[in-house]
N, CA and C atoms of all chains as a GROMACS GRO file, in nm:
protein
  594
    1UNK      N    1  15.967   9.591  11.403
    1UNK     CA    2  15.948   9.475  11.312
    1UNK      C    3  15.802   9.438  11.302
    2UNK      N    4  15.747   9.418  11.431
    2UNK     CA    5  15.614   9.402  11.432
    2UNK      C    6  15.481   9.480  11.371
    3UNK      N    7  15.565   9.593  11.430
    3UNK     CA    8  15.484   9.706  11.338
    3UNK      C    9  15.471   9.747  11.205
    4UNK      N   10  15.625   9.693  11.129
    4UNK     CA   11  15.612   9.712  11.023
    4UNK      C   12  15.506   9.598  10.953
    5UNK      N   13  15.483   9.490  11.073
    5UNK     CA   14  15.417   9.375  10.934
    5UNK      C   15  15.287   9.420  10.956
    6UNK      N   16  15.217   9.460  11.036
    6UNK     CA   17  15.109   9.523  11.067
    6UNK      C   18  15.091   9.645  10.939
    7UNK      N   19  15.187   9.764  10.966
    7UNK     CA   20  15.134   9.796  10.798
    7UNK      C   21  15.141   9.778  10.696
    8UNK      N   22  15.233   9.689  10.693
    8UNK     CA   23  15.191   9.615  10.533
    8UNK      C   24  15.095   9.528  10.499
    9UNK      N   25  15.049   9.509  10.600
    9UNK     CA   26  14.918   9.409  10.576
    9UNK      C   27  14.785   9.511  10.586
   10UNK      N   28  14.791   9.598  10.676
   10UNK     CA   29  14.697   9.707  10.575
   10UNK      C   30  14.687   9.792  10.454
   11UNK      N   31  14.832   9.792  10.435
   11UNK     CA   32  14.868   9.841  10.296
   11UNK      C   33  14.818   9.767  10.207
   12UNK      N   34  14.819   9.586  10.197
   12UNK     CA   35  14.786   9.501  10.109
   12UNK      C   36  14.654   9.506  10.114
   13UNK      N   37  14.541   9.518  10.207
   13UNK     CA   38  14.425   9.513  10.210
   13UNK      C   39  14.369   9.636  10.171
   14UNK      N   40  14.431   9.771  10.213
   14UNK     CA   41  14.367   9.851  10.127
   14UNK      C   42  14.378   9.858   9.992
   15UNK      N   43  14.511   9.786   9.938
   15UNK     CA   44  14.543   9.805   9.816
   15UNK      C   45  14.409   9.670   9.751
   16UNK      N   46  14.411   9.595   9.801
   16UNK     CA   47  14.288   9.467   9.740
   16UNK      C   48  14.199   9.532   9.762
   17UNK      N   49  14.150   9.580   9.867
   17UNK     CA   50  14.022   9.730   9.795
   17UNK      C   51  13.957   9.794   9.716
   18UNK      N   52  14.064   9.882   9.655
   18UNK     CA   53  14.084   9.958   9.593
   18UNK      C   54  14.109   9.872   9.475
   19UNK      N   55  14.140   9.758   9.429
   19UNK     CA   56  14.113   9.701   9.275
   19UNK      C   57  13.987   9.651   9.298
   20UNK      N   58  13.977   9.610   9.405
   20UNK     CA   59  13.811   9.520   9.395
   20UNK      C   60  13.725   9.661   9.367
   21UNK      N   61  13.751   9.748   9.446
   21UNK     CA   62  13.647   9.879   9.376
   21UNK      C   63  13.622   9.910   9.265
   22UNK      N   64  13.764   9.944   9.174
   22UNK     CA   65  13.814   9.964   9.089
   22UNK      C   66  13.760   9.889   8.961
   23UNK      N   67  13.795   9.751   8.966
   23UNK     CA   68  13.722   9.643   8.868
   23UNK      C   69  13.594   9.661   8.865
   24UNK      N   70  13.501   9.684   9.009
   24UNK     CA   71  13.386   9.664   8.993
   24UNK      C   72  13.328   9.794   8.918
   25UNK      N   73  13.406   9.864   8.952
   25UNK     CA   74  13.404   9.984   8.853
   25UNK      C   75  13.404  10.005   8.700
   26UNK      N   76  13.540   9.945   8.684
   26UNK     CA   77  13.528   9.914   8.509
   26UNK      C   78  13.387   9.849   8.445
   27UNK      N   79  13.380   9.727   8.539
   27UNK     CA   80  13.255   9.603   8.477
   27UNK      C   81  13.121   9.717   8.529
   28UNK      N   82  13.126   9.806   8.614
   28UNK     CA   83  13.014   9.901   8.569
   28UNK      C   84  12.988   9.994   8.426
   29UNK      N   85  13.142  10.039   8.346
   29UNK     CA   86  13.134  10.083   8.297
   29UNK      C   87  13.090  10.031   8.208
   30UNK      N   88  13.147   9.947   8.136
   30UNK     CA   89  13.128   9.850   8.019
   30UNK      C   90  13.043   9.828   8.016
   31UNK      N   91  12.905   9.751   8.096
   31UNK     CA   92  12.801   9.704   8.138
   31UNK      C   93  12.691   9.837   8.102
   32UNK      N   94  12.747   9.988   8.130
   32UNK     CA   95  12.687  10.102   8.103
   32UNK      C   96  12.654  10.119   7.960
   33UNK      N   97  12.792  10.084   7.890
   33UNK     CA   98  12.826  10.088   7.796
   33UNK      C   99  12.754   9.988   7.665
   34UNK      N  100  12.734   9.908   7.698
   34UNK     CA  101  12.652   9.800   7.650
   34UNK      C  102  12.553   9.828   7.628
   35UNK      N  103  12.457   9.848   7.746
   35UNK     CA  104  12.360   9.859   7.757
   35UNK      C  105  12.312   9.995   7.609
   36UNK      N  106  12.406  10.115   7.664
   36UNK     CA  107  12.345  10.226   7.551
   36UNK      C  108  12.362  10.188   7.410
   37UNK      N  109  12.492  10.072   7.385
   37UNK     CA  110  12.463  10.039   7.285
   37UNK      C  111  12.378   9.907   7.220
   38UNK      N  112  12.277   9.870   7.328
   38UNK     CA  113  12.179   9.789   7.262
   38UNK      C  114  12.215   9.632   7.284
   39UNK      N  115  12.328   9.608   7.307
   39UNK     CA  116  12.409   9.480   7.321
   39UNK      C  117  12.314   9.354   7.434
   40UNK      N  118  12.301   9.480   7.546
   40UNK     CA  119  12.233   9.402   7.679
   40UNK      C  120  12.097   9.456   7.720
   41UNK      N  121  12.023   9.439   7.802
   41UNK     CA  122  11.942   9.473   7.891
   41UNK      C  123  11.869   9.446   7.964
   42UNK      N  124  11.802   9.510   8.066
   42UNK     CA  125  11.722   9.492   8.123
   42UNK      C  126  11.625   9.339   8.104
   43UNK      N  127  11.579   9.234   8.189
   43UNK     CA  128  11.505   9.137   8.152
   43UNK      C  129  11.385   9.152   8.253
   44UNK      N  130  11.205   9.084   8.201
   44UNK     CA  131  11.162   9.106   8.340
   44UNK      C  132  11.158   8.968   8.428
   45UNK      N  133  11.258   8.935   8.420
   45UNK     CA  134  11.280   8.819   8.482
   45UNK      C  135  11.372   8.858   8.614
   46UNK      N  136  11.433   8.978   8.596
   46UNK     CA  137  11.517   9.053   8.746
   46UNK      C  138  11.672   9.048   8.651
   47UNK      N  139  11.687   8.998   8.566
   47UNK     CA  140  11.820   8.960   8.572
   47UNK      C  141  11.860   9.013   8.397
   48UNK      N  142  12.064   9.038   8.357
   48UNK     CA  143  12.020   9.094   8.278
   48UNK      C  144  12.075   8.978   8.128
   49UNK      N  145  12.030   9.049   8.011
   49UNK     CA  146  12.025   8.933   7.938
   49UNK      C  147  12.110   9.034   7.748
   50UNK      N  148  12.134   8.884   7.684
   50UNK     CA  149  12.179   8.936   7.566
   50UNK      C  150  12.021   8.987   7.461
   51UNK      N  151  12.086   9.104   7.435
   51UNK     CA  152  12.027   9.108   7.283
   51UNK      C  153  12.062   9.020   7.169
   52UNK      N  154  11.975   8.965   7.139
   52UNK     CA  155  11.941   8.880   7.022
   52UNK      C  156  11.977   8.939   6.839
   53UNK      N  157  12.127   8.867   6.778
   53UNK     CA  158  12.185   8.939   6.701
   53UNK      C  159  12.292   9.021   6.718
   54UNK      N  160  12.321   9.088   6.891
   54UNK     CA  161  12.430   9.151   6.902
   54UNK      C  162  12.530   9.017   6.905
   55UNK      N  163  12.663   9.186   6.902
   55UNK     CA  164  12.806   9.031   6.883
   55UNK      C  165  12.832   9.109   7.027
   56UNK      N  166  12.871   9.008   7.083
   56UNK     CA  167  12.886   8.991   7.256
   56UNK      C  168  13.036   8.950   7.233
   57UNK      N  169  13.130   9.021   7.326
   57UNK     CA  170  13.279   8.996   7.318
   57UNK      C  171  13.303   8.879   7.464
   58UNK      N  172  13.381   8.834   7.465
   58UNK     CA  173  13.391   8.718   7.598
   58UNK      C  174  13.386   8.782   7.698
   59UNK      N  175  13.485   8.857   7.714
   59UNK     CA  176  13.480   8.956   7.821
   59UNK      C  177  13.315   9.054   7.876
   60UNK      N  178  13.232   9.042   7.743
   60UNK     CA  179  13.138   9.119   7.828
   60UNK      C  180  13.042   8.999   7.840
   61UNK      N  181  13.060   8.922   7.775
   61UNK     CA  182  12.954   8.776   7.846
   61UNK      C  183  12.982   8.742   7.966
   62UNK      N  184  13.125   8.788   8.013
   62UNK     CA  185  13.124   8.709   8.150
   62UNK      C  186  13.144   8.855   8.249
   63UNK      N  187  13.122   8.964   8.206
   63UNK     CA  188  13.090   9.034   8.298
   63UNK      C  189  12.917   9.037   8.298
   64UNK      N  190  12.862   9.052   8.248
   64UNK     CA  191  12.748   8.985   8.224
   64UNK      C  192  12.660   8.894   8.344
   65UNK      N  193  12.769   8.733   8.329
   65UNK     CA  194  12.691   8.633   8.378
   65UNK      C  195  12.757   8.672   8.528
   66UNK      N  196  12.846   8.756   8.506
   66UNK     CA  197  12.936   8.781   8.649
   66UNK      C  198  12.813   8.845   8.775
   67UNK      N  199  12.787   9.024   8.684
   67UNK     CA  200  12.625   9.048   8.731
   67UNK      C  201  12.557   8.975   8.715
   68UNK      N  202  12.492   8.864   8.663
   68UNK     CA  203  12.352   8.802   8.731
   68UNK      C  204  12.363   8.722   8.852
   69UNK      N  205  12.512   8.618   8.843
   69UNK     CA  206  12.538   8.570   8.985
   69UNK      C  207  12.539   8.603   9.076
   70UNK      N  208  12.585   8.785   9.100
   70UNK     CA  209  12.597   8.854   9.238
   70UNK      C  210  12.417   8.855   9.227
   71UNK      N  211  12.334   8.931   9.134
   71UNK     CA  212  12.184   8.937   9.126
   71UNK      C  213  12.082   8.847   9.238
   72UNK      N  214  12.187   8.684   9.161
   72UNK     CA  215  12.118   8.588   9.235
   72UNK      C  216  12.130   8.563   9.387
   73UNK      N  217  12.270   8.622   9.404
   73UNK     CA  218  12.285   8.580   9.548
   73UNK      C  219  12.258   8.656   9.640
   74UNK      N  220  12.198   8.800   9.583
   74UNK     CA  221  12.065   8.853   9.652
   74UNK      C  222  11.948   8.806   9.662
   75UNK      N  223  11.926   8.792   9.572
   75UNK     CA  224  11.765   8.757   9.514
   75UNK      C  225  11.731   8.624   9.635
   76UNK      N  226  11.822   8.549   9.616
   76UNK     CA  227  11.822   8.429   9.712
   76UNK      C  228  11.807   8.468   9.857
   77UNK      N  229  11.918   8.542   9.912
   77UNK     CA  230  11.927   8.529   9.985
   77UNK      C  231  11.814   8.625  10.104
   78UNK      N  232  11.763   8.713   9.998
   78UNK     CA  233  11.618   8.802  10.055
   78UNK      C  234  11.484   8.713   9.976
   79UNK      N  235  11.500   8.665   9.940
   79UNK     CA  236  11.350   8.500   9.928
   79UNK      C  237  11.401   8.411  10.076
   80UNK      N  238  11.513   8.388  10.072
   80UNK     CA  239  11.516   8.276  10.159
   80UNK      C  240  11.453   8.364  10.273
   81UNK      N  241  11.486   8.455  10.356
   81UNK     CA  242  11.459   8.542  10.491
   81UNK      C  243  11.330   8.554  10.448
   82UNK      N  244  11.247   8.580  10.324
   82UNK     CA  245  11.087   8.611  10.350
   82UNK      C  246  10.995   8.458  10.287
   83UNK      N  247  11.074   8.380  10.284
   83UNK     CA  248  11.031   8.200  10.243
   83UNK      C  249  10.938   8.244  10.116
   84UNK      N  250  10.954   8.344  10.013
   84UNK     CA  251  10.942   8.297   9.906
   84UNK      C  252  11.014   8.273   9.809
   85UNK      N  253  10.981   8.212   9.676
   85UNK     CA  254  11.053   8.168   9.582
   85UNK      C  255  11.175   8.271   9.515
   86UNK      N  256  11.325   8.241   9.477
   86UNK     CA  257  11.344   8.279   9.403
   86UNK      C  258  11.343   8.422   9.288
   87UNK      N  259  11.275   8.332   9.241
   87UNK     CA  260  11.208   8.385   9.082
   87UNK      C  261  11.129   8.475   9.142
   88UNK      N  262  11.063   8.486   9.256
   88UNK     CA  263  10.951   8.592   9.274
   88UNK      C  264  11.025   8.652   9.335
   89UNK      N  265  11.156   8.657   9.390
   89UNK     CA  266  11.210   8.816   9.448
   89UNK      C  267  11.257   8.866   9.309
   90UNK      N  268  11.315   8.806   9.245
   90UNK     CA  269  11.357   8.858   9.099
   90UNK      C  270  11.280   8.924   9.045
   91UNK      N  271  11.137   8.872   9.051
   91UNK     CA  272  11.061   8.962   8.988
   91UNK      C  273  11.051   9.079   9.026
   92UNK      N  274  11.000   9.083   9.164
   92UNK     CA  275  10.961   9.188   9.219
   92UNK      C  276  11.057   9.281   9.181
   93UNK      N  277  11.193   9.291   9.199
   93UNK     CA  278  11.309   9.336   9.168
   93UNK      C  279  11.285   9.408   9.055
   94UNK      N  280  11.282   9.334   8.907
   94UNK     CA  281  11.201   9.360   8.784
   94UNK      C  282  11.090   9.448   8.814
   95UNK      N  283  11.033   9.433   8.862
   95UNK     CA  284  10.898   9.541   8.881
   95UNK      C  285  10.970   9.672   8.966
   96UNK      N  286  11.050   9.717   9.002
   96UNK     CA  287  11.120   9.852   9.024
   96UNK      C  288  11.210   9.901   8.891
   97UNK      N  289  11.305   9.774   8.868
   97UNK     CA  290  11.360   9.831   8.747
   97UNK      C  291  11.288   9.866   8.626
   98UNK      N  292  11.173   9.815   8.613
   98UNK     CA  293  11.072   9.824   8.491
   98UNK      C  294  10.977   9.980   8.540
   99UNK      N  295  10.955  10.024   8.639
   99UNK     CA  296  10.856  10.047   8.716
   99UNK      C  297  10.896  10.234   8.727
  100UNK      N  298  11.032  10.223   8.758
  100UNK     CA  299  11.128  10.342   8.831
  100UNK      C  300  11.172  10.455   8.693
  101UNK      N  301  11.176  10.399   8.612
  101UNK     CA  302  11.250  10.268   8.545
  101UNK      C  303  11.377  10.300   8.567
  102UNK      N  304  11.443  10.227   8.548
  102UNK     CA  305  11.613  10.179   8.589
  102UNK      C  306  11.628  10.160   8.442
  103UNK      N  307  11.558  10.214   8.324
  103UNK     CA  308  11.620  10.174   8.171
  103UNK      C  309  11.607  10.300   8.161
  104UNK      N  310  11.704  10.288   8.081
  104UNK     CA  311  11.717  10.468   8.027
  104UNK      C  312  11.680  10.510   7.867
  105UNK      N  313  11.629  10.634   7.839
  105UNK     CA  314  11.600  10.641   7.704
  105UNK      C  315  11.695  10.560   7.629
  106UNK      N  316  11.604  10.502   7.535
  106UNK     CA  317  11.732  10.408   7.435
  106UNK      C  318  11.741  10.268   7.453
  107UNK      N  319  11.715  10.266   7.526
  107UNK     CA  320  11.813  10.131   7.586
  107UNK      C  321  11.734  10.031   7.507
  108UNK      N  322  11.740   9.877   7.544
  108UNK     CA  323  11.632   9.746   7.496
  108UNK      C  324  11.625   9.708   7.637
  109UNK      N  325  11.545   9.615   7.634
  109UNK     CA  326  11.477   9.598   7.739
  109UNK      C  327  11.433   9.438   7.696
  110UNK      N  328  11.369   9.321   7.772
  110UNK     CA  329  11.304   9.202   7.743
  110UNK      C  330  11.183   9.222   7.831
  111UNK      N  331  11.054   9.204   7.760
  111UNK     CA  332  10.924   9.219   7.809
  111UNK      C  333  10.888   9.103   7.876
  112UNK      N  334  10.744   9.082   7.997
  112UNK     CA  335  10.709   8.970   8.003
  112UNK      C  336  10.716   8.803   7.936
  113UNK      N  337  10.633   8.839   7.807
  113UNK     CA  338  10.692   8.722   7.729
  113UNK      C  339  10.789   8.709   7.627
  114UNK      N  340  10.925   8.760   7.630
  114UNK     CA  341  11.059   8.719   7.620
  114UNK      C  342  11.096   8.808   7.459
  115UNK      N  343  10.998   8.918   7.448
  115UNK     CA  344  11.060   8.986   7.331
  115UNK      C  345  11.096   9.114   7.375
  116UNK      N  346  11.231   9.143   7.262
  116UNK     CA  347  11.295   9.225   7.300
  116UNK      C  348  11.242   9.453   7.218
  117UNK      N  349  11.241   9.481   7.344
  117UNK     CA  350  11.200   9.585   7.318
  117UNK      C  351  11.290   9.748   7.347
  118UNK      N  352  11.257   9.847   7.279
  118UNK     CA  353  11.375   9.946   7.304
  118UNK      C  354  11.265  10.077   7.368
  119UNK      N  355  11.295  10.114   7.445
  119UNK     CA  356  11.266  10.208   7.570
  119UNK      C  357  11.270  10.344   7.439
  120UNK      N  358  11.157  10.446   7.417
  120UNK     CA  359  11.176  10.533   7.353
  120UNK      C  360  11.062  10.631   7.408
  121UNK      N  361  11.099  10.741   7.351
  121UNK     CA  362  11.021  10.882   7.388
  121UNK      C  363  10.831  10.843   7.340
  122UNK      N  364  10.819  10.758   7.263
  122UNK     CA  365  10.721  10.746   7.269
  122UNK      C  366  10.649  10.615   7.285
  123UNK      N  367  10.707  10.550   7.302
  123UNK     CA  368  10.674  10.416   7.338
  123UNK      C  369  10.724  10.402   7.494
  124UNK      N  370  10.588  10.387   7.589
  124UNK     CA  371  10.579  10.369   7.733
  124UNK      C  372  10.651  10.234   7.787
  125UNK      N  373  10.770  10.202   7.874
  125UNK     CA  374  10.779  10.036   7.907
  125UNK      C  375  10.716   9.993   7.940
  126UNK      N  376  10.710   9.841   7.855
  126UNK     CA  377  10.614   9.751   7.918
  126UNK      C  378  10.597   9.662   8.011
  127UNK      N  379  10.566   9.732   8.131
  127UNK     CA  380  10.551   9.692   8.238
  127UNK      C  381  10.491   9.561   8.268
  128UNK      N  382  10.566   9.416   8.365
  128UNK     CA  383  10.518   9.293   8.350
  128UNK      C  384  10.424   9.308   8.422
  129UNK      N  385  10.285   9.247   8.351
  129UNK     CA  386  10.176   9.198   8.409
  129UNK      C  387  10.172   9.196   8.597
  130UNK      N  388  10.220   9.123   8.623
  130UNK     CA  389  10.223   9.081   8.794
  130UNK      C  390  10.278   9.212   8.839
  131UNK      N  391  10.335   9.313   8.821
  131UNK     CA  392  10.319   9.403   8.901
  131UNK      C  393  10.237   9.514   8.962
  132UNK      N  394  10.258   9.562   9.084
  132UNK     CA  395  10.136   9.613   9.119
  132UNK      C  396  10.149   9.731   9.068
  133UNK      N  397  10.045   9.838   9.102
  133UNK     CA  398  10.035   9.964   9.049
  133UNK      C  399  10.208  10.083   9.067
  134UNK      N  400   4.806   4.929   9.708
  134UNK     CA  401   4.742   5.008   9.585
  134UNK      C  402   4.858   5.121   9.594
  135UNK      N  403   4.867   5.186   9.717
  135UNK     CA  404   4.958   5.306   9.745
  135UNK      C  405   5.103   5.285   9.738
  136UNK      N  406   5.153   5.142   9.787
  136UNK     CA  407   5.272   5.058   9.763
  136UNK      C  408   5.286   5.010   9.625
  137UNK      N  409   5.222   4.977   9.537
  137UNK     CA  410   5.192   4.985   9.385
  137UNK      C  411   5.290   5.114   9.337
  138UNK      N  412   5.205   5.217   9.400
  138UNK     CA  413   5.202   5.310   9.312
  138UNK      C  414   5.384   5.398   9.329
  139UNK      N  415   5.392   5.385   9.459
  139UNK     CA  416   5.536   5.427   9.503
  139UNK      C  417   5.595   5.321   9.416
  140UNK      N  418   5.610   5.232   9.392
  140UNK     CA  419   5.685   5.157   9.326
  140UNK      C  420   5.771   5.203   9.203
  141UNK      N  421   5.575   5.212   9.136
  141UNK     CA  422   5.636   5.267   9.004
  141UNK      C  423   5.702   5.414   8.991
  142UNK      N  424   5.684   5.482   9.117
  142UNK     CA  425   5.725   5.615   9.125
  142UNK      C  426   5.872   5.616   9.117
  143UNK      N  427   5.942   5.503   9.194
  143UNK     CA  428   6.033   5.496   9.269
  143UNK      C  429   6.081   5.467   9.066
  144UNK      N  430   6.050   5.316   9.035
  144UNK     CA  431   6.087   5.293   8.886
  144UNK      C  432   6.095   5.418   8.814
  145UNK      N  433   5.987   5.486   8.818
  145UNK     CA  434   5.996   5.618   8.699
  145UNK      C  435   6.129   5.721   8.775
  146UNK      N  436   6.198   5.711   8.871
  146UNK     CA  437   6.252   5.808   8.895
  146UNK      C  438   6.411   5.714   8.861
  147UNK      N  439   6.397   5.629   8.889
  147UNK     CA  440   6.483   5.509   8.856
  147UNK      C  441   6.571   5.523   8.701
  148UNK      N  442   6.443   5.481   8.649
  148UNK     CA  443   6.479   5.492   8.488
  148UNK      C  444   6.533   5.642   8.443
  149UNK      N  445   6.472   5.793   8.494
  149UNK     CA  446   6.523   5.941   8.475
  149UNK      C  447   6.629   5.925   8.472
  150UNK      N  448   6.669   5.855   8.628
  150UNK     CA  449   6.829   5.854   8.620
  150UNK      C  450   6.887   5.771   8.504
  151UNK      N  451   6.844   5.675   8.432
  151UNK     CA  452   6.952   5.640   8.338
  151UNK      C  453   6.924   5.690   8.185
  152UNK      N  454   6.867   5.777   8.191
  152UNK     CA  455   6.869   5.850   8.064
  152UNK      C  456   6.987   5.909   8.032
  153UNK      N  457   7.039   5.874   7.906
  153UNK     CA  458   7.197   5.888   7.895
  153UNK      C  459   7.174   6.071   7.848
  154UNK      N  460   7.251   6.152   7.910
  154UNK     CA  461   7.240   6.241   7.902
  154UNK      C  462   7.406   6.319   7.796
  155UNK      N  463   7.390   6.374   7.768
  155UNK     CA  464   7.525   6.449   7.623
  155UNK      C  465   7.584   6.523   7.690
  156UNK      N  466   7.689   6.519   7.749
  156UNK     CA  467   7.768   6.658   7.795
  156UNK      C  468   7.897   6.687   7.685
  157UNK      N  469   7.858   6.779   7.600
  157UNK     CA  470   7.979   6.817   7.487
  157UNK      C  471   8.097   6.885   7.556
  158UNK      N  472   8.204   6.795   7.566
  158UNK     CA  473   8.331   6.902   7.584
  158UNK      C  474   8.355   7.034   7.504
  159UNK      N  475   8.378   7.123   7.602
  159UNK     CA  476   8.441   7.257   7.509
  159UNK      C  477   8.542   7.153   7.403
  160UNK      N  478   8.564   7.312   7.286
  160UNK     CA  479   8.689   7.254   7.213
  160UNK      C  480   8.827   7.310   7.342
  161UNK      N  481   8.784   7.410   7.346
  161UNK     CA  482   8.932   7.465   7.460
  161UNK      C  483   8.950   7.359   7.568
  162UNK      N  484   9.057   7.325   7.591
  162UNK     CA  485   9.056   7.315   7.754
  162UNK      C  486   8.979   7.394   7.829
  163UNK      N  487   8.954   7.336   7.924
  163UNK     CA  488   8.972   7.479   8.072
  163UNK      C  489   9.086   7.469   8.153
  164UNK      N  490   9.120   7.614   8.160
  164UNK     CA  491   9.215   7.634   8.237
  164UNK      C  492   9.181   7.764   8.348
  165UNK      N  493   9.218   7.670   8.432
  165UNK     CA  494   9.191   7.766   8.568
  165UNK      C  495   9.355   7.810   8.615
  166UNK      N  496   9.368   7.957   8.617
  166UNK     CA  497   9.468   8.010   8.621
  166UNK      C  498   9.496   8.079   8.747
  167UNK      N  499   9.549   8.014   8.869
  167UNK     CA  500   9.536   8.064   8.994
  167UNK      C  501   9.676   8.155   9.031
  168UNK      N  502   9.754   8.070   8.938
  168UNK     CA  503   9.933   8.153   8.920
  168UNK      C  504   9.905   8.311   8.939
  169UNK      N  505   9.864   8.369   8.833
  169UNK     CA  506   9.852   8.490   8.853
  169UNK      C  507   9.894   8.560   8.976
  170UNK      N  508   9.723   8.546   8.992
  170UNK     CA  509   9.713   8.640   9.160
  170UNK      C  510   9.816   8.600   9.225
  171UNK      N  511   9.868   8.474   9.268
  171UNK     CA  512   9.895   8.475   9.370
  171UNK      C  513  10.077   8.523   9.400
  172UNK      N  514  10.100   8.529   9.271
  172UNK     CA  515  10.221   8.590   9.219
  172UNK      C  516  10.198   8.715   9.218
  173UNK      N  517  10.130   8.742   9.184
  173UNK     CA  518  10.078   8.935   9.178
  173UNK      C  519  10.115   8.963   9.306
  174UNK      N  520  10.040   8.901   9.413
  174UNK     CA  521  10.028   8.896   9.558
  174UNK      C  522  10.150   8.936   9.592
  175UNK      N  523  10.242   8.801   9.571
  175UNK     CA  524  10.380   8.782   9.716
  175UNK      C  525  10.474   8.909   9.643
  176UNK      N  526  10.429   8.964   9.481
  176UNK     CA  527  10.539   9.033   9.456
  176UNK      C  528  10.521   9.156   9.465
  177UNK      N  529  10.410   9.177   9.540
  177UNK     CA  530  10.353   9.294   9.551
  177UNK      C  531  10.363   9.320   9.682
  178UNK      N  532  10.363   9.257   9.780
  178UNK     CA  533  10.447   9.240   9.928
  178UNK      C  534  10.564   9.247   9.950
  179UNK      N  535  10.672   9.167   9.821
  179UNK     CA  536  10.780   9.214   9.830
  179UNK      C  537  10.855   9.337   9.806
  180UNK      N  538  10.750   9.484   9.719
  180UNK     CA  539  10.791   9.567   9.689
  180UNK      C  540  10.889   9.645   9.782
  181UNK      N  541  10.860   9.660   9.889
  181UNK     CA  542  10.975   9.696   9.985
  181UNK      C  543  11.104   9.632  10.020
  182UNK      N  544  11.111   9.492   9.966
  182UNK     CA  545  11.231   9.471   9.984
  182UNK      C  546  11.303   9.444   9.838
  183UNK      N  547  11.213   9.467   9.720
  183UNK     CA  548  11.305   9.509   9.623
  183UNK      C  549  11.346   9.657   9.632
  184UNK      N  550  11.268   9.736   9.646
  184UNK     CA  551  11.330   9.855   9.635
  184UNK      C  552  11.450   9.879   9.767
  185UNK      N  553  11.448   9.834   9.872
  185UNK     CA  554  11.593   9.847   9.929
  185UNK      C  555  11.673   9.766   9.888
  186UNK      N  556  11.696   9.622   9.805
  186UNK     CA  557  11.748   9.572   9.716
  186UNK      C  558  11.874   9.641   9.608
  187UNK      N  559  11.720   9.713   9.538
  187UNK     CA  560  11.795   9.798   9.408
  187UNK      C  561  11.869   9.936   9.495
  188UNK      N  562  11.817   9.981   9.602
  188UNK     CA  563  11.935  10.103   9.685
  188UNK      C  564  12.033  10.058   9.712
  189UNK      N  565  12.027   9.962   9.782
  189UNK     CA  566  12.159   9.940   9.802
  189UNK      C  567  12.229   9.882   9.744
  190UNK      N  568  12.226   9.833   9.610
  190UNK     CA  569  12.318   9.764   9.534
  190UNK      C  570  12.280   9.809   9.390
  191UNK      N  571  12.303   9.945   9.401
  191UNK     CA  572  12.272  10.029   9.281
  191UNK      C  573  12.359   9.943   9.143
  192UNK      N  574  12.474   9.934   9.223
  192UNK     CA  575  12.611   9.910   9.106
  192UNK      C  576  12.551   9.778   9.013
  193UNK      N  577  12.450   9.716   9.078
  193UNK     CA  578  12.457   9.590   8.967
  193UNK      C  579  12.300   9.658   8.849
  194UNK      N  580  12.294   9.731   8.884
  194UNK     CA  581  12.167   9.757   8.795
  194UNK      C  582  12.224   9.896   8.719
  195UNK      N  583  12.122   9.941   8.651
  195UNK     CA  584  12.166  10.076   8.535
  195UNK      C  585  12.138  10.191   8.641
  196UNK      N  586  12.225  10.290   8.579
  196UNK     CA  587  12.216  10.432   8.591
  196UNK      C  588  12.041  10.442   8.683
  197UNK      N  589  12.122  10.580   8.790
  197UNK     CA  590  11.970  10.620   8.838
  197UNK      C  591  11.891  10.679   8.754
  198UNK      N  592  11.792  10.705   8.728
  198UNK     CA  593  11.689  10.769   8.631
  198UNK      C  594  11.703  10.920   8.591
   0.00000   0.00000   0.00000
């Protein structure tokens, strides 16, 4: 008896797992998905943002604001351990994704001062000011 | 004669000082912009802990390169 409740309660936890994987999976896809089609991207603010003019479905606004919340509660929580601000781990953050780049041919992108730009074979990203070499 | 003369020295240096003198403001402000650097700085220190940041939590950011 005992034993049986024992595996069903790992059964239930692997099974909550495996959707939490799973979901986070989908909201990767979509989020992939977006992105190539212009909808979202990259901000150099660390975090990611709408394109201006796209039609945004509910569902991907709040997968969306879903990623910037987890974003933040990094961002926070590695500022708080090195006592600086915020906004400046975000950045820094931004300065790898801009940097590495973490945008892929195609994509849009939001520059330093808040216009939106598309990542192409001949146009270099524009890398925010405050970062280092 | 010598106390005379310091006097008026002292007066002539007296009066220099109240010569109203013109200092034209720029049209610009000035702005002294210290933000920069010092943002350049801490985020340029933090580069190591964004980049283990973005490793290990690949999933919230785009495709690897």
């Amino acid at each position: 008896m005992k034993r049986h409740i024992v595996l069903a309660g790992i059964t239930a936890i692997g099974l909550a797992l495996t959707a939490t994987v799973a979901m986070a999976q989908a909201s990767d896809s979509v989020l992939a998905q977006a992105r190539a089609e212009g909808l979202i991207g990259e901000q150099a603010d660390g975090y990611l943002g709408f394109v201006p003019g796209a039609t945004i479905s509910a569902d991907l606004r709040g997968r969306v604001d879903q990623n910037n919340i987890q974003r933040r509660q990094l961002y926070t929580r590695r500022a708080t351990e090195r006592g600086v601000a915020v906004n400046e781990m975000a950045a820094a953050v931004a300065c790898e994704v801009f940097q590495r780049p973490r945008i892929a041919m195609g994509e849009r992108y939001r520059n330093e001062t808040g216009q939106w730009r598309q990542r192409t074979a001949g146009a270099p990203i524009e890398v925010p000011s405050f970062c280092g070499e | 004669m010598r106390a005379q003369m310091l006097t008026s020295l002292g007066a002539a240096i007296f009066a220099a000082g109240c010569i109203p003198v013109q200092i034209q403001a720029p049209d610009e402000p000035i702005e002294i912009n210290l933000n920069v650097n010092i943002r350049q700085e801490v985020i340029v220190r933090l580069e190591r802990d964004a980049a283990e940041l973005l490793d290990q939590n690949s999933e919230l950011f785009g495709g690897t390169p």
